[in-house]
C-alpha positions in Angstrom: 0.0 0.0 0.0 1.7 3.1 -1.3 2.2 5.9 1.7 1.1 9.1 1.7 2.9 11.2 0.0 4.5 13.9 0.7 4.0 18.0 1.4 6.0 19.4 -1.8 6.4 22.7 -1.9 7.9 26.3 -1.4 10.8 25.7 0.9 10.3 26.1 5.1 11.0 29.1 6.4 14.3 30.2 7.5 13.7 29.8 11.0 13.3 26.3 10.4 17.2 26.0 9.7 18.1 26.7 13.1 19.2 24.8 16.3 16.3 24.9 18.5 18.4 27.3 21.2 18.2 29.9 18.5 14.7 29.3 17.7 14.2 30.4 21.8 13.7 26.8 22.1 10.4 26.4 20.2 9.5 23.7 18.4 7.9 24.3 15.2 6.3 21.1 14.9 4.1 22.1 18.0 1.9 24.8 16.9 4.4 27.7 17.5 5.1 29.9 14.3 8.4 29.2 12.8 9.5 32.4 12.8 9.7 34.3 16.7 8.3 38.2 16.5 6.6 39.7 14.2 4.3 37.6 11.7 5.6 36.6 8.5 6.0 39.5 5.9 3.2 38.9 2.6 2.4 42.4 1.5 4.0 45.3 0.3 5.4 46.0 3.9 7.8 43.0 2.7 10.2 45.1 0.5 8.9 48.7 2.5 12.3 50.3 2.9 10.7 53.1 5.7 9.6 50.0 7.1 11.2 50.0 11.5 11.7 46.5 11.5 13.2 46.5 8.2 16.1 48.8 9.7 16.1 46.8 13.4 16.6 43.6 11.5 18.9 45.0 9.0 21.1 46.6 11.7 21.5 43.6 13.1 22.6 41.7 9.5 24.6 44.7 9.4 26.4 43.9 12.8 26.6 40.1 12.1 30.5 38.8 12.1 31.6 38.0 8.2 31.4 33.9 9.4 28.0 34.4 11.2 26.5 36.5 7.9 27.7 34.0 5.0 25.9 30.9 7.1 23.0 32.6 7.7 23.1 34.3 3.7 23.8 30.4 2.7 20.5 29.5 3.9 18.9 32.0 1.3 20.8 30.7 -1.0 23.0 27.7 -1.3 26.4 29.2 -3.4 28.8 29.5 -1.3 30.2 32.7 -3.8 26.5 33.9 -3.4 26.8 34.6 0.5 30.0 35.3 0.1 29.3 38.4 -2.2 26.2 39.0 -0.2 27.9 39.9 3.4 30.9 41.4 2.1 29.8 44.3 1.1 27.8 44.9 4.3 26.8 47.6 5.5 24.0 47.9 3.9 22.1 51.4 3.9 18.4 50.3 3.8 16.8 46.8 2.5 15.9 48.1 -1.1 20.3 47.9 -1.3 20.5 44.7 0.3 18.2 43.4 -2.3 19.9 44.7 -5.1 22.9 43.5 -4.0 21.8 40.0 -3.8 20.3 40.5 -7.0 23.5 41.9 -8.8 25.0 38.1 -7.1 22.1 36.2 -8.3 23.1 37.5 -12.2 26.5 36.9 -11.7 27.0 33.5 -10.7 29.0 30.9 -13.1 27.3 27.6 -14.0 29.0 25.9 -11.5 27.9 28.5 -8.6 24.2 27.7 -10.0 24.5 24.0 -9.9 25.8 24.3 -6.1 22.8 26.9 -4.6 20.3 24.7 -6.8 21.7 21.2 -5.3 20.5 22.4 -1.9 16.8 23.0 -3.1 14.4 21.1 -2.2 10.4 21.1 -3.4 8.6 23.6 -2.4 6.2 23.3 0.8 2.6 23.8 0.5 0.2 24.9 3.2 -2.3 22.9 4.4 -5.2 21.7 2.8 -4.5 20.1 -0.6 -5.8 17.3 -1.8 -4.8 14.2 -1.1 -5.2 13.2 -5.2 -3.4 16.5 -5.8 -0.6 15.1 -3.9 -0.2 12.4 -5.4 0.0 14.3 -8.7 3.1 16.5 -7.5 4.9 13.8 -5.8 5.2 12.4 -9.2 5.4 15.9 -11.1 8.5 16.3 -8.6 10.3 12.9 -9.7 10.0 13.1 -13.0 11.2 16.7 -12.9 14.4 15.8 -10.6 14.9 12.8 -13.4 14.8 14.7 -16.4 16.8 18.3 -14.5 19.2 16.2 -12.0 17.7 19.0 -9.5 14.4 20.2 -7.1 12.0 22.4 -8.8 12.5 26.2 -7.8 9.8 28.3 -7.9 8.9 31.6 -5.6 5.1 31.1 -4.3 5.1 34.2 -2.8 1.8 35.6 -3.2 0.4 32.4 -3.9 -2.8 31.7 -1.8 -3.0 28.8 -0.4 -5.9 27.3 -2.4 -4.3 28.6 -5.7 -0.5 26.8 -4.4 -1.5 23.0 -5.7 -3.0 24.3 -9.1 -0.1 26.9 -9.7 2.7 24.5 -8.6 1.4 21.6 -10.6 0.7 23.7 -13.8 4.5 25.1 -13.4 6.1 21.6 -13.4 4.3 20.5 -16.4 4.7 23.8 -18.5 8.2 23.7 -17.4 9.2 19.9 -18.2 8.6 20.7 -22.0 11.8 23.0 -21.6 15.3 21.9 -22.6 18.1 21.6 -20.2 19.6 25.0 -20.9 16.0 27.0 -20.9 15.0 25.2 -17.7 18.4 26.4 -16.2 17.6 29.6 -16.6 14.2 30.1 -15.3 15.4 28.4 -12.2 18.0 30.6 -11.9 15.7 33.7 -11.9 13.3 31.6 -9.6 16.0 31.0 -7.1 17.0 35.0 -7.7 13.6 35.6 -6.1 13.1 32.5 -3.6 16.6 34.3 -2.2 14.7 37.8 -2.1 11.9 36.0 -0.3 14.3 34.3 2.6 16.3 37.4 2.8 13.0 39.5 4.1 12.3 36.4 6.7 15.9 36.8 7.7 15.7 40.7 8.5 11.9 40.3 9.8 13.2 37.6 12.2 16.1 39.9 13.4 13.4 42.8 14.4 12.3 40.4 17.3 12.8 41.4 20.5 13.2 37.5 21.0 15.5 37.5 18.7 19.8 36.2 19.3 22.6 38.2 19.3 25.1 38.0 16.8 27.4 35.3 18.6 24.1 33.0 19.2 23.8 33.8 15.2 27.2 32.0 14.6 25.0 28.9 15.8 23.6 28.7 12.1 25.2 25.8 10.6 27.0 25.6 7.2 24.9 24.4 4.4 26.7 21.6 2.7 
């Protein structure tokens, strides 16, 4: 009897990268939201520069030591040249900077930087409420993909209702298996440009909490890869 399969889609949130004494010793998996302080960013508000919390998390990014930024940056996204980029040219004035920044990286990375951010993707998470048969469908939407690609699907959700998440992310799959290697490549690139943009808010929105560590408990973030 096949088991049920599983919750593919847009990838956890950041929070859920880190060792539970960071986390303020929550466990996600009981009810708490991932992410300490503030709720998670899905409007405008997201990308508001005037935004306070924007500048009390990015002040603390700011402050973060060079080894404690690139592990955190690594977990937005996985090339090590990426992150490195990324928090060496800290400090950053406002978050509309920061974002161009890791933009202007995105763009720039070589084929092989690529292959290493997109080997530690994984399928996207949906929220609750799809359908089993529409799981079904994206489990094996998701193997066939990795097959053909050698790679997770990348796509940003954000935006996405919930209800709309199954539809949208099965749709993409399909529309994008009919690609060829190098066309596929590409759009995953850009997707993983704005899946980074995306995790880089929840970094600076987690940093506004009053809950949230210093920048030595920060160094707790282990290295991806």
């Amino acid at each position: 009897m096949a088991g049920h399969p599983r919750h593919a889609t847009r990838s956890p949130p950041l929070s859920s990268h880190l060792p539970a004494q960071a986390r303020g010793g929550s466990d996600p998996s009981h009810g708490s939201h991932p992410l300490p302080g503030p709720g998670p960013f899905d409007d405008a508000d997201a990308f508001d520069d005037s935004n306070p919390f924007d500048d009390c998390g990015l002040a603390r990014f700011n402050a973060l030591s060079p080894e404690a930024a690139h592990s955190a940056l690594l977990h937005c996204c996985g090339s090590r040249r990426w992150a490195h980029r990324v928090a060496a040219h800290r400090p950053y004035p406002d978050f509309g900077a920061l974002l161009a920044a890791a933009d202007e990286a995105s763009y720039d990375l070589s084929q092989p930087d690529l292959s290493e951010a997109l080997a530690c993707e994984f399928p996207p998470e949906l929220e609750h409420g799809a359908s089993y048969a529409a799981l079904l469908a994206l489990d094996a939407a998701h193997a066939e993909y990795e097959r053909t690609y050698c790679h997770a699907f990348v796509i940003c959700l954000d935006g996405t209702t919930p209800e709309e998440q199954a539809d949208q992310l099965l749709a993409a799959i399909r529309r994008r298996m009919e690609l060829d290697v190098d066309e596929e490549r590409a759009i995953s690139a850009d997707e993983l440009r704005r899946v980074a943009q995306v995790r880089l808010a929840d970094l600076t929105h987690w940093l506004t909490s009053a809950d949230g560590v210093s920048a030595a408990e920060f160094g707790l973030f282990a290295p991806v890869g």
